[in-house]
N, CA, C and O atoms as a GROMACS GRO file, in nm:
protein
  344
    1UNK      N    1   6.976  -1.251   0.525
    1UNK     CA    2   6.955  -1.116   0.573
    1UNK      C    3   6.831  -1.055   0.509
    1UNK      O    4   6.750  -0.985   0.570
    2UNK      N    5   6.825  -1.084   0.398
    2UNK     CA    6   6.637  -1.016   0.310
    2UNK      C    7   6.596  -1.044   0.337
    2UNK      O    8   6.488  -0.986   0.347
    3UNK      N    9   6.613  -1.190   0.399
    3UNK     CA   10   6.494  -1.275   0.424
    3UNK      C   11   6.432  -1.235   0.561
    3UNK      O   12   6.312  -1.242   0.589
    4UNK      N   13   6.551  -1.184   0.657
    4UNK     CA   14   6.498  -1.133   0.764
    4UNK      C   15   6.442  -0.972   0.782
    4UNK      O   16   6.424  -0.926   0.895
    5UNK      N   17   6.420  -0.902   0.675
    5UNK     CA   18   6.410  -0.780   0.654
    5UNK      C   19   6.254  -0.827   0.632
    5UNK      O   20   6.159  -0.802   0.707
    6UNK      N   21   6.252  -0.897   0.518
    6UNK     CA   22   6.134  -0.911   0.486
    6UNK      C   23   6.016  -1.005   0.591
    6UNK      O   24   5.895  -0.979   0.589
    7UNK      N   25   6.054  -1.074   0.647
    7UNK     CA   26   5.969  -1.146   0.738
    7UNK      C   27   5.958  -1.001   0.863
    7UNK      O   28   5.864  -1.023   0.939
    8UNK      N   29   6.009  -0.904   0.887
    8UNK     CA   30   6.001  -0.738   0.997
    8UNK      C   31   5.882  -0.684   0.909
    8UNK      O   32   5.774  -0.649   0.955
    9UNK      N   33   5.906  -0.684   0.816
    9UNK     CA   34   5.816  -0.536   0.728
    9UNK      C   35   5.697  -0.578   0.679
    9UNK      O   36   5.609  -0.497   0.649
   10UNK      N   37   5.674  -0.777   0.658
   10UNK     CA   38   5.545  -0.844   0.662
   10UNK      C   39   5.451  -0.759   0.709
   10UNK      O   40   5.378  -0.705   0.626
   11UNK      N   41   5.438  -0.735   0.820
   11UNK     CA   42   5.308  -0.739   0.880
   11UNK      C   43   5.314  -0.569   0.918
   11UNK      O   44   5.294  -0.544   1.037
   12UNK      N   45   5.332  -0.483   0.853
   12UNK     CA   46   5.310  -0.376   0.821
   12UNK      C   47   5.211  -0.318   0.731
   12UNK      O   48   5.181  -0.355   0.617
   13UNK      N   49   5.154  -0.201   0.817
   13UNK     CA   50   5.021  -0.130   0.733
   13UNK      C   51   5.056  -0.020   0.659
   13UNK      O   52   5.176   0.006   0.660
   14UNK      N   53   4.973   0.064   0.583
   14UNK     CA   54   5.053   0.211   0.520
   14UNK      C   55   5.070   0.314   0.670
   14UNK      O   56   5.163   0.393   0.684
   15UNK      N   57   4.992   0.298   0.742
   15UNK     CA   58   5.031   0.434   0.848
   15UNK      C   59   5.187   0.408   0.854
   15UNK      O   60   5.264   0.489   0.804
   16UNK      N   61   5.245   0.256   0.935
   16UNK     CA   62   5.334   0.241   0.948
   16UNK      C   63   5.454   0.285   0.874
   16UNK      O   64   5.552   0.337   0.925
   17UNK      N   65   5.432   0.252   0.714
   17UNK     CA   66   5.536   0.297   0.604
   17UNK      C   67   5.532   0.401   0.607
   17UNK      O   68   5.641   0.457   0.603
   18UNK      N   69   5.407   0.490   0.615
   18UNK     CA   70   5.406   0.617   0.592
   18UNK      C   71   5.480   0.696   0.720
   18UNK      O   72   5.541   0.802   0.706
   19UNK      N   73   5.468   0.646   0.810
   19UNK     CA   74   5.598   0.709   0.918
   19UNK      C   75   5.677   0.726   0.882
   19UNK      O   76   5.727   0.834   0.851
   20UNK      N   77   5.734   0.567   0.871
   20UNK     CA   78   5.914   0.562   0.836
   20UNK      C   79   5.938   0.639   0.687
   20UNK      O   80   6.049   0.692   0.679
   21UNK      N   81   5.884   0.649   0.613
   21UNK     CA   82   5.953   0.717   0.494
   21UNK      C   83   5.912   0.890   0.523
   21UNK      O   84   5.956   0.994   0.474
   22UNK      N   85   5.845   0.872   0.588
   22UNK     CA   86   5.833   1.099   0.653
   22UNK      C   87   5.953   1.074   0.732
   22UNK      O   88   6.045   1.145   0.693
   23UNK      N   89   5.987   0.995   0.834
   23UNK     CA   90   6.120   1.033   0.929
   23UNK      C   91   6.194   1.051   0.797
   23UNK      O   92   6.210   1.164   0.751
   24UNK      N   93   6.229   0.969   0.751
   24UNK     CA   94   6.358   0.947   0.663
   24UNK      C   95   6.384   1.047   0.584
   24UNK      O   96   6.496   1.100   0.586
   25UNK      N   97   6.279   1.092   0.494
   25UNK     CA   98   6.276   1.257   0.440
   25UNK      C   99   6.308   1.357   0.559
   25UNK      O  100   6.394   1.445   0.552
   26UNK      N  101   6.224   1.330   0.673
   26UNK     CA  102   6.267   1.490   0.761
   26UNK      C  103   6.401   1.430   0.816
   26UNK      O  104   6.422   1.495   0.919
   27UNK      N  105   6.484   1.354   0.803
   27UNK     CA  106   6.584   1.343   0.891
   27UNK      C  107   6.707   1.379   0.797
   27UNK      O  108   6.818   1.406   0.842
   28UNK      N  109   6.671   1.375   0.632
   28UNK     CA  110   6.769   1.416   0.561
   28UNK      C  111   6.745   1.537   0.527
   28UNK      O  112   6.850   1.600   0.532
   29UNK      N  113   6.630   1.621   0.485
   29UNK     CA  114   6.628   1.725   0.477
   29UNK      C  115   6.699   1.807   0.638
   29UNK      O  116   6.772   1.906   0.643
   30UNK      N  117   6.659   1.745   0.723
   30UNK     CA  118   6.716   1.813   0.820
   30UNK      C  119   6.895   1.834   0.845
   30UNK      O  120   6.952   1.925   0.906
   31UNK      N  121   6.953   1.716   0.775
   31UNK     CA  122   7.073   1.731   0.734
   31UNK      C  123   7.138   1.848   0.661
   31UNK      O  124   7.232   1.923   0.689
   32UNK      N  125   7.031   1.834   0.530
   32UNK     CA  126   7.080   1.901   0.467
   32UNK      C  127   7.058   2.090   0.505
   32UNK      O  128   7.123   2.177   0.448
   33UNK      N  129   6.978   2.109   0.585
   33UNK     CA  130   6.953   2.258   0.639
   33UNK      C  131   7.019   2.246   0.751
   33UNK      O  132   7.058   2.355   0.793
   34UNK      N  133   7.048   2.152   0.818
   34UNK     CA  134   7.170   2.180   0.948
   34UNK      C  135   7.087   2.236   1.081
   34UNK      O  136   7.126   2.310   1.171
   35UNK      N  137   6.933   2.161   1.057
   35UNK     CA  138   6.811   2.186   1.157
   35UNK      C  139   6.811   2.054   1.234
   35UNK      O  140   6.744   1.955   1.204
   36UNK      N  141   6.895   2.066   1.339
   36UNK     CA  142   6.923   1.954   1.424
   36UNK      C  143   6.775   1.921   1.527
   36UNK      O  144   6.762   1.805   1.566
   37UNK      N  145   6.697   1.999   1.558
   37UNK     CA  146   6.570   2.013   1.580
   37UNK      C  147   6.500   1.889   1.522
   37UNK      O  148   6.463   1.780   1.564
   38UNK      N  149   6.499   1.964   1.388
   38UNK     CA  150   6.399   1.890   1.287
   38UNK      C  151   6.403   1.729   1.240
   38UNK      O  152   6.328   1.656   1.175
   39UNK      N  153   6.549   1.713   1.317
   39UNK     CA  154   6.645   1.588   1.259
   39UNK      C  155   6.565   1.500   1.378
   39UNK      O  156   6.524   1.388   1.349
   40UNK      N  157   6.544   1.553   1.509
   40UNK     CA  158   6.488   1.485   1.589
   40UNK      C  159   6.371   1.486   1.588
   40UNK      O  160   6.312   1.402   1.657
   41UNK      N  161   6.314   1.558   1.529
   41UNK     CA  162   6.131   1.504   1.504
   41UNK      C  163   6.155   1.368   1.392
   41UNK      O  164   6.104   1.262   1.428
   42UNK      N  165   6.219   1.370   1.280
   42UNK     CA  166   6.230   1.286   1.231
   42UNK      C  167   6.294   1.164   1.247
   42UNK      O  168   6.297   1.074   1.164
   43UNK      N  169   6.353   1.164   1.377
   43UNK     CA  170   6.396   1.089   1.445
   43UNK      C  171   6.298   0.954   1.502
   43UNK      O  172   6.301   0.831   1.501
   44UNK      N  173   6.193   1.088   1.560
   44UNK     CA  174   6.119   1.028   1.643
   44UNK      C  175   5.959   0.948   1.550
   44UNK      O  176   5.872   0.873   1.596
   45UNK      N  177   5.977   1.015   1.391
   45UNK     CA  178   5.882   0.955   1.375
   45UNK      C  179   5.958   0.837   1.307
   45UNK      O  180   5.872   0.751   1.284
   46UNK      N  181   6.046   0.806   1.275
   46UNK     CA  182   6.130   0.708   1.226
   46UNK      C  183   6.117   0.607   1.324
   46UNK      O  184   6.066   0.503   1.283
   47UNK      N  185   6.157   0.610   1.464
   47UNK     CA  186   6.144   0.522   1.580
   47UNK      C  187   6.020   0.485   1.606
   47UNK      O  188   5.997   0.377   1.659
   48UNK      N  189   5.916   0.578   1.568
   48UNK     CA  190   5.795   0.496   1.597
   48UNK      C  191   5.738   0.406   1.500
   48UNK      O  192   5.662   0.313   1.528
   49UNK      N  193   5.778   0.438   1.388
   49UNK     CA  194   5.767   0.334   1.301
   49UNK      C  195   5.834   0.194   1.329
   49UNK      O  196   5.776   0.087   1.346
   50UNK      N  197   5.947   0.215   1.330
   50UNK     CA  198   6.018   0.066   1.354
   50UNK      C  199   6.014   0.025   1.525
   50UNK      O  200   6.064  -0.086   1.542
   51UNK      N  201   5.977   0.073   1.624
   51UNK     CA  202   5.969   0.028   1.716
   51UNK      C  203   5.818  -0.013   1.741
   51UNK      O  204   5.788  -0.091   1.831
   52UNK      N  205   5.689   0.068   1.624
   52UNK     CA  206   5.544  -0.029   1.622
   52UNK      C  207   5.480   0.067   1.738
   52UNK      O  208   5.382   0.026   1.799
   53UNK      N  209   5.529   0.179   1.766
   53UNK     CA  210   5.439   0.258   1.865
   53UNK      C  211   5.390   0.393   1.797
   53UNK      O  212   5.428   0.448   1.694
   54UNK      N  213   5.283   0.429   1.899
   54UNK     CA  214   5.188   0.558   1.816
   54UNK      C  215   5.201   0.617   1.914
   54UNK      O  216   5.291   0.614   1.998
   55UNK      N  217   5.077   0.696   1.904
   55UNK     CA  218   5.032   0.794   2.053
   55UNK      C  219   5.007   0.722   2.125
   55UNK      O  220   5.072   0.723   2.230
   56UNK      N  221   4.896   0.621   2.105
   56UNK     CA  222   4.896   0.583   2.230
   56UNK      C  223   4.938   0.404   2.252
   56UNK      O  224   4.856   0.324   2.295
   57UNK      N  225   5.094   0.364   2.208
   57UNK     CA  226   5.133   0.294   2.241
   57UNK      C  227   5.095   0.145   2.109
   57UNK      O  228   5.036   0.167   2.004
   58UNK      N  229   5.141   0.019   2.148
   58UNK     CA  230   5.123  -0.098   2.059
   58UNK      C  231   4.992  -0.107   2.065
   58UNK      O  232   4.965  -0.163   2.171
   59UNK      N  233   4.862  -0.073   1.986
   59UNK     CA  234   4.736  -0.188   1.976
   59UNK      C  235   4.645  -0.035   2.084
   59UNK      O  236   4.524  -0.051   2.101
   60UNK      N  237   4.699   0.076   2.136
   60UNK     CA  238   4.613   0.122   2.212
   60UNK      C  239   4.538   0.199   2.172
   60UNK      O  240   4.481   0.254   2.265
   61UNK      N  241   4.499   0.242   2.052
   61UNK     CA  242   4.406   0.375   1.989
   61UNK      C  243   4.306   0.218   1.933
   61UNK      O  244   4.190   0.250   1.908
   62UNK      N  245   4.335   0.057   1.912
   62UNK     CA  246   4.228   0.000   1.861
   62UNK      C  247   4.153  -0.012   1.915
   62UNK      O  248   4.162   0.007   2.036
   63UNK      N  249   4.022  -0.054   1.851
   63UNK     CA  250   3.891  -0.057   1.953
   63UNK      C  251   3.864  -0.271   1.945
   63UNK      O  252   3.909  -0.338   1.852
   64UNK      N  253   3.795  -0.323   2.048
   64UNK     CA  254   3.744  -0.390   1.984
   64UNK      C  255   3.625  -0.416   1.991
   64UNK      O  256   3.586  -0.450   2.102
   65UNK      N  257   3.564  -0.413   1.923
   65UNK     CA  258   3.404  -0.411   1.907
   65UNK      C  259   3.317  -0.534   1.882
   65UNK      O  260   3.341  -0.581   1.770
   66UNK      N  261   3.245  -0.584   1.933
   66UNK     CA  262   3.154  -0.696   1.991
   66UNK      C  263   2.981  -0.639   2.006
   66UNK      O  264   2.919  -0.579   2.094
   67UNK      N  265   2.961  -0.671   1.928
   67UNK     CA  266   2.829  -0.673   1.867
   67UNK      C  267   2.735  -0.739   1.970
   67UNK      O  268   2.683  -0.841   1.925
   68UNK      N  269   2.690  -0.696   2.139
   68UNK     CA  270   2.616  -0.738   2.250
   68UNK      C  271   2.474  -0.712   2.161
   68UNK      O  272   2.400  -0.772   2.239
   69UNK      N  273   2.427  -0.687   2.105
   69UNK     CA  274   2.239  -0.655   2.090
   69UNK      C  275   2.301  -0.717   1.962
   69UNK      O  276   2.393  -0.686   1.887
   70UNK      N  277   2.179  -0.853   1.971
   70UNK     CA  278   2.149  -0.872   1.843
   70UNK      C  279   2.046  -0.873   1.814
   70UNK      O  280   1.972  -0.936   1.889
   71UNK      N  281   1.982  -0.807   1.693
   71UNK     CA  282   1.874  -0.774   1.623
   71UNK      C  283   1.807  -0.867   1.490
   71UNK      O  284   1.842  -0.874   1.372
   72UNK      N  285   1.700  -0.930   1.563
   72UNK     CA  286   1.628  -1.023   1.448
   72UNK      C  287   1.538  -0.988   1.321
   72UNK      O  288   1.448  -0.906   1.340
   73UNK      N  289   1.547  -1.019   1.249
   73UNK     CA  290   1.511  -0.955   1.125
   73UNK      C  291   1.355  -0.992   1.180
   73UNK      O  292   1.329  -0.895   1.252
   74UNK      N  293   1.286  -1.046   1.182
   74UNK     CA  294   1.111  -1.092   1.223
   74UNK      C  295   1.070  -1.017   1.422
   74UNK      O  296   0.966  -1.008   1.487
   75UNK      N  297   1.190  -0.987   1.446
   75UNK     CA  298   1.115  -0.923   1.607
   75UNK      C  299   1.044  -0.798   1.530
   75UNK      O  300   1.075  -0.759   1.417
   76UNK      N  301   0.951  -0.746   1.607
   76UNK     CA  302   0.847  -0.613   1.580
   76UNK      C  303   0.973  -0.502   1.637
   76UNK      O  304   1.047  -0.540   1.727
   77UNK      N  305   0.990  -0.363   1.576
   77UNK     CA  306   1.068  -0.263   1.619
   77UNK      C  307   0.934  -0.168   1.737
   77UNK      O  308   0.812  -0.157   1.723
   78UNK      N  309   0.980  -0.140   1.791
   78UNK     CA  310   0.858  -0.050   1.862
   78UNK      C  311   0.871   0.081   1.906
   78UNK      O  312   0.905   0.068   2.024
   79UNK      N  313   0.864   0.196   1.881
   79UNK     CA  314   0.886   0.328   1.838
   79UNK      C  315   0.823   0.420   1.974
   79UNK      O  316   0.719   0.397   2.037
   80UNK      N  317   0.888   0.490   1.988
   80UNK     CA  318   0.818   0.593   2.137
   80UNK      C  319   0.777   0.746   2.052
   80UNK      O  320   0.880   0.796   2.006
   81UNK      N  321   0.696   0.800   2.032
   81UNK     CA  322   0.655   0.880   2.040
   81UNK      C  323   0.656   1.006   2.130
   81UNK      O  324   0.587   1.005   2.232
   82UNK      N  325   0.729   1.114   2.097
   82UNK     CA  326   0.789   1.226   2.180
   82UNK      C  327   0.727   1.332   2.134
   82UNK      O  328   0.745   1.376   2.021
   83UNK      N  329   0.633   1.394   2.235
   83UNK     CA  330   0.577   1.508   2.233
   83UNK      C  331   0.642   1.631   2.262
   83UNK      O  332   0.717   1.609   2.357
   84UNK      N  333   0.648   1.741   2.230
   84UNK     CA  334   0.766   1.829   2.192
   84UNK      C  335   0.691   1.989   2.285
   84UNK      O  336   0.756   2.087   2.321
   85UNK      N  337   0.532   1.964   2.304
   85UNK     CA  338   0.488   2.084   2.345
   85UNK      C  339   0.526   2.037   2.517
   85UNK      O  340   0.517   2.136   2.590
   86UNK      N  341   0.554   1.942   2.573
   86UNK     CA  342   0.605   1.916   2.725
   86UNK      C  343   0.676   2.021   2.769
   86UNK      O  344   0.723   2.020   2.883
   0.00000   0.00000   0.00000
């Protein structure tokens, strides 16, 4: 059973932890004030932690970025000159 806890929580970042342990605080403080409201925000950030979703979903706020222009250290740079009284 640890063993399967621990092979889930592997591949976890701090945003992630940092969810689940804010639900877990707002879901007991919300207990304890009897703010059934509040119990469900912490609900919901609890679920997004362990279910791996954000705003905008698994993997959708990443970018991936691919470096198309590559730039040679020996090509000449060549500069435009912008006249400002136009």
């Amino acid at each position: 059973m640890l063993e399967r806890i621990k092979w889930y929580v592997m591949g976890w970042d701090f945003v992630r932890l940092l969810r689940l342990v804010l639900g877990i605080v707002i879901i007991i403080q919300a207990i304890g004030m009897r703010e059934w409201v509040l119990g469900m925000a912490g609900l919901l950030f609890a679920g997004m932690a362990l279910a791996n979703i954000g705003c905008c979903g698994v993997g959708g706020c990443s970018t991936n970025f691919q470096n198309r222009r590559t730039i040679h250290e020996n090509q000449p740079i060549s500069y435009e000159e912008v006249d400002a009284k136009k």
